[in-house]
C-alpha positions in Angstrom: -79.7 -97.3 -169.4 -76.0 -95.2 -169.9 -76.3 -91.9 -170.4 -75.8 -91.9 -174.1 -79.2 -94.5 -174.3 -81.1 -91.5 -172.5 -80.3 -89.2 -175.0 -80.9 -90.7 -178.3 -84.2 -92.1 -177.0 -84.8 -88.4 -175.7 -83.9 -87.2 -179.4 -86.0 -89.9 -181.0 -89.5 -88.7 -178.5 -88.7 -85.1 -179.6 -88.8 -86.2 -183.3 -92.0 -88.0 -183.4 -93.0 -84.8 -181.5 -92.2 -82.4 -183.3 -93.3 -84.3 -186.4 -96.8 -84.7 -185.5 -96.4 -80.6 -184.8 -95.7 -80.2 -188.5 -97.9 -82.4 -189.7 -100.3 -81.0 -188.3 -99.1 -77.7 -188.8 -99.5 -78.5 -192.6 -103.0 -79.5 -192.5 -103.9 -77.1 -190.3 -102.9 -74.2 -192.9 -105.6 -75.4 -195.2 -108.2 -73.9 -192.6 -106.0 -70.9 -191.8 -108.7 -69.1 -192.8 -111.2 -70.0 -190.7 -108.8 -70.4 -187.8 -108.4 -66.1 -188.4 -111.9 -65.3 -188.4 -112.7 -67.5 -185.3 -109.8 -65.7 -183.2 -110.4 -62.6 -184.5 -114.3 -62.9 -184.0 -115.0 -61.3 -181.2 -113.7 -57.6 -182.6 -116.8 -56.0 -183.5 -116.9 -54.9 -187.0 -117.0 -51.5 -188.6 -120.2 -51.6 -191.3 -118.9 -49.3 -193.2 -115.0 -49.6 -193.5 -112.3 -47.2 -193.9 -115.0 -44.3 -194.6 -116.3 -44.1 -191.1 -115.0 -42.1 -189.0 -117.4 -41.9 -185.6 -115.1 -42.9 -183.1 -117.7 -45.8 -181.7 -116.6 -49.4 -180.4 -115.9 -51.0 -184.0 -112.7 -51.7 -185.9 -111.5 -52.3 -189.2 -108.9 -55.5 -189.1 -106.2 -54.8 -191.9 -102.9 -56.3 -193.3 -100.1 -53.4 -192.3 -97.1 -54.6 -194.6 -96.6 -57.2 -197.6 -95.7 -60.3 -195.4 -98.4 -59.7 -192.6 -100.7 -62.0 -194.9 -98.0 -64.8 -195.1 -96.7 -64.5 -190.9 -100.0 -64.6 -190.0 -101.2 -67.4 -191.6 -97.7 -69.2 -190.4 -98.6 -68.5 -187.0 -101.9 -69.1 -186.8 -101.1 -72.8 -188.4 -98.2 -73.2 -185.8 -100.4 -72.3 -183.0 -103.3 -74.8 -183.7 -100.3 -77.6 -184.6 -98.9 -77.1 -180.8 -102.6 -77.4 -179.6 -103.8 -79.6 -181.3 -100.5 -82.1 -181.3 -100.1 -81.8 -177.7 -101.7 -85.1 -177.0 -99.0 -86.5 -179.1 -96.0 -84.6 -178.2 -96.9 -84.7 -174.3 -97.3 -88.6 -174.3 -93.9 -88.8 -175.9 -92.5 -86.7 -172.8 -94.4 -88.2 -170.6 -93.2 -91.9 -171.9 -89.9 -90.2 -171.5 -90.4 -89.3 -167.9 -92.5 -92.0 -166.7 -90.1 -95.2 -166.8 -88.3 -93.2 -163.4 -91.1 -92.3 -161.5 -92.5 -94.8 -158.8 -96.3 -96.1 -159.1 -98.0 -93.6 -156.2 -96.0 -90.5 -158.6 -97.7 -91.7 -161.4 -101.1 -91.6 -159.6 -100.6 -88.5 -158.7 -99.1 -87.3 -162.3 -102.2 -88.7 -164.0 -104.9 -87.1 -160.9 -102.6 -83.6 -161.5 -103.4 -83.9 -165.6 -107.2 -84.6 -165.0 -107.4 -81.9 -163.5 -105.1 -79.2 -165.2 -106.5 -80.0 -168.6 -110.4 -78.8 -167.7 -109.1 -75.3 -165.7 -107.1 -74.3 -168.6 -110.2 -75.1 -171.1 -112.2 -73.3 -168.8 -109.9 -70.5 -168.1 -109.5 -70.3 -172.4 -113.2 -70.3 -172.5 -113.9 -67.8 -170.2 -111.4 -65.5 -171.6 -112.8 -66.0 -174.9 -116.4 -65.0 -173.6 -115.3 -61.8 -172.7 -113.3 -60.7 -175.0 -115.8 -58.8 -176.9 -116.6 -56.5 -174.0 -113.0 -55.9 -173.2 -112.4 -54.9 -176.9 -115.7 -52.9 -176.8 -114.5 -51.1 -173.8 -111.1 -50.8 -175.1 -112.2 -49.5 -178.8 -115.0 -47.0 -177.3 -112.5 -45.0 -175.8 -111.5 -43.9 -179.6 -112.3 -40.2 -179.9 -115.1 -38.6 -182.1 -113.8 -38.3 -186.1 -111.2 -41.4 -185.8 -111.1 -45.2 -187.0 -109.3 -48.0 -185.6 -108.0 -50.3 -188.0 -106.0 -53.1 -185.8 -103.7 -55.5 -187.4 -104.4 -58.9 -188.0 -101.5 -59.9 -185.6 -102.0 -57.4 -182.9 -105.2 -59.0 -182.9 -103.9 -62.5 -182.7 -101.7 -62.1 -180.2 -104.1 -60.2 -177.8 -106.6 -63.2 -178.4 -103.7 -65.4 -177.4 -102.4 -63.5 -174.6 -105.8 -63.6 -172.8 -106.5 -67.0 -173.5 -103.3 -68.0 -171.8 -103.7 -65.9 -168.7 -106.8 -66.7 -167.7 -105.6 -70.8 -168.4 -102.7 -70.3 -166.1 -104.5 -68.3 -163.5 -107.1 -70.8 -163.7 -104.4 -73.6 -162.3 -103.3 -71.6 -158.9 -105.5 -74.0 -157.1 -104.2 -76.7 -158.5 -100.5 -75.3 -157.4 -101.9 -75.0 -154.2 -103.0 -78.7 -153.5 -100.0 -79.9 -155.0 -98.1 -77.9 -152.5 -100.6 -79.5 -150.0 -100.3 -83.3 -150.9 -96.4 -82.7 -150.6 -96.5 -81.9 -147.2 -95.2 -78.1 -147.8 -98.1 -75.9 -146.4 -100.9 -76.9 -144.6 -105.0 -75.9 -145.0 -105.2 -74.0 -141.9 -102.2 -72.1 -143.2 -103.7 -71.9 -146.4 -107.0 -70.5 -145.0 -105.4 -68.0 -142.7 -104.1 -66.1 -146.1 -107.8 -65.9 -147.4 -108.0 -62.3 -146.9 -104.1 -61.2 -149.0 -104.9 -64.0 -151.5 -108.7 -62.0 -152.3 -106.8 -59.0 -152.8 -104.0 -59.8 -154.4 -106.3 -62.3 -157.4 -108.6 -59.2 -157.7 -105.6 -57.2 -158.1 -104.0 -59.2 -160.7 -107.6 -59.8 -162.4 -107.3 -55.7 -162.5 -104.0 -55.9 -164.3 -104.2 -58.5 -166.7 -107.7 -57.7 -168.4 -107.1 -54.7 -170.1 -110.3 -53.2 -169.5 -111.7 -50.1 -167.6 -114.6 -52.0 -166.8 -115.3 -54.3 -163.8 -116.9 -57.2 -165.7 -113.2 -58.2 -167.1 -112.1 -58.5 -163.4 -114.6 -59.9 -161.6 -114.9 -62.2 -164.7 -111.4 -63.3 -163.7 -111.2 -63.2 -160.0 -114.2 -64.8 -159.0 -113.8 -68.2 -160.2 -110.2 -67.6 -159.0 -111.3 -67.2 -156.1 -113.7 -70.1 -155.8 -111.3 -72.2 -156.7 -109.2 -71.2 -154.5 -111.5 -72.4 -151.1 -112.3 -75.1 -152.7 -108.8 -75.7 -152.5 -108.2 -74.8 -149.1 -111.2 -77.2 -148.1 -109.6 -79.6 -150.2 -106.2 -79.3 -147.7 -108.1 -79.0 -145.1 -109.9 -82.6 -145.7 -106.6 -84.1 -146.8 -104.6 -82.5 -143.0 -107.2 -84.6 -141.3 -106.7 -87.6 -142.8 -103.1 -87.2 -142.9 -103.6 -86.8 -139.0 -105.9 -89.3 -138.6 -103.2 -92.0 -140.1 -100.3 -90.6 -138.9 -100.4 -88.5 -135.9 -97.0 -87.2 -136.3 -96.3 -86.5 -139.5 -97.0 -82.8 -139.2 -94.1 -82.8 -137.1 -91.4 -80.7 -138.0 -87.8 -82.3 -138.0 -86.3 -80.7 -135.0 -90.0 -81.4 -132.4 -90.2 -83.9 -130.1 -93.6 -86.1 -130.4 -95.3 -86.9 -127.2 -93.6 -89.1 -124.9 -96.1 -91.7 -122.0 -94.3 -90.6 -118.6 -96.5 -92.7 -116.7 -94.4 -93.9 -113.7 -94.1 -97.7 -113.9 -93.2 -100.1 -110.9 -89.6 -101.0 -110.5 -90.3 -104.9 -109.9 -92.0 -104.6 -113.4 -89.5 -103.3 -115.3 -86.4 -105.6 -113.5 -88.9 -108.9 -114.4 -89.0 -107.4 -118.0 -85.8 -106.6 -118.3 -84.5 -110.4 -116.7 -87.2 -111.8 -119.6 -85.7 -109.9 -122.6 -82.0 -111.1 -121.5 -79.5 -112.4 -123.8 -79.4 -115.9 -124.5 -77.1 -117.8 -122.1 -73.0 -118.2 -123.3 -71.8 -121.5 -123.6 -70.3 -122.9 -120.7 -68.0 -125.0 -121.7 -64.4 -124.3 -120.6 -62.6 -124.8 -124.0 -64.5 -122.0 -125.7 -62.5 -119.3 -123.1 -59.8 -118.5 -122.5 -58.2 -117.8 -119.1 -62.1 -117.5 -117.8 -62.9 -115.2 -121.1 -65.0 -116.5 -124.0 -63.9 -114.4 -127.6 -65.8 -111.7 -127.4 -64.9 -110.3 -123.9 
């Protein structure tokens, strides 16, 4: 198609994307409610509201300014639109993309999105699992004769920040074999950074739970860190059957492959060479000239 057919049927797959968004938006604001006290479930609860003041691991969740009511609710009805549309709005890229890609890149698209969609759910799930002792940990740390009282958004957007790092860390292996089935790093090279890679994931798992705690970190770098040999044995299966069907294709550009120098018989070669000749020229005179057919 000319350019200008690209882009209209590129506007018209955004449309019906972003129209199942708001749709869904819209219905999705009915239970806005519900939505709230699921996210912001794993706060523990102060019994006794703004009158206690002990300083233990328990908050009261409170609306700062007018709007805060009305933005939250806005946001929390985007939020589960995007999620729950993405089947819709990702097929409509997808039937965008797809028409361009040959049939083994479409294997491979659809193995890649098997696969990503189950580590983010589990990355999402775990985070959500321990999120009550990170807040417990974070919230006991309040000093004797004080309350916490956390706004509804900070709340939200905490929830949603964890969620979405531990469902992005959670697809590093999946990066990895990617890199791997594209020819750009090998298993053995892979499993040769084993002990950088368990220091840098625990490292990160340090930063990005927000907890004093181990359990928040080990909670994130140890299934990181599964995942991650798996995926190195993963390569490492996959280099030996690259190997095994194609001995060379590890090869870099500028490296010779191995050449047979076995010393062969000169008769040998001058009988093979006599066999392979050229067909005979026509002999007739009138197709030369001066002794010379047209080509010499």
């Amino acid at each position: 198609m000319p350019l200008v057919e690209h882009l209209r049927e590129l506007r018209n797959r955004l449309a019906k994307g972003m129209l199942a968004i708001v749709v869904v938006t819209i219905a999705a604001a009915f239970y806005s409610q519900a939505l709230m006290e699921f996210l912001s479930a794993p706060v523990p609860r102060c019994e006794k509201g703004l009158g206690e003041t002990t300083g233990g691991a328990c908050a009261v969740i409170a609306y700062t300014d007018l709007l805060s009511p009305f933005t939250t609710t806005v946001k929390v009805s985007l939020m589960a639109g995007v999620i729950i549309a993405s089947p819709i709005w990702l097929y409509q890229l997808w039937a965008f993309v797809a028409p361009g890609l040959h049939k083994h890149e479409r294997k491979y698209t659809y193995a890649f999105v098997a696969a990503a969609v189950p580590l983010f759910l589990g990355g999402a799930a775990l985070a959500y699992t321990i999120l009550p002792i990170s807040m417990r940990v974070l919230l006991g740390i309040t000093p004797d004769g004080s309350a916490n009282i956390l706004p509804m958004d900070k709340i939200l957007d905490f929830t949603v920040r964890m969620v979405l790092i531990f469902g992005a860390a959670f697809e590093l292996p999946l990066l990895l074999i990617m890199l791997n089935l594209t020819g750009i790093v090998t298993g053995r090279r892979m499993l040769g950074w084993w002990r950088g890679v368990v220091m840098g994931v625990f490292v990160f798992g340090a930063v990005a739970t927000p907890t004093t705690d181990p359990v928040g970190m080990i909670a994130l770098a140890g299934p990181i860190v599964v995942l991650y040999f798996m995926a190195v044995g993963f390569s490492l299966l996959n280099d030996k059957r690259r190997r095994r069907a194609d001995p060379d294709a590890e090869l870099d550009d500028d490296e010779a492959s191995k050449l047979d120098l076995t010393p062969e018989d000169v008769g040998e070669i001058e009988s093979v060479s006599s066999a392979r000749a050229l067909p005979a020229q026509a002999s007739s005179d009138r197709d030369r000239v001066n002794g010379y057919d047209d080509i010499t």
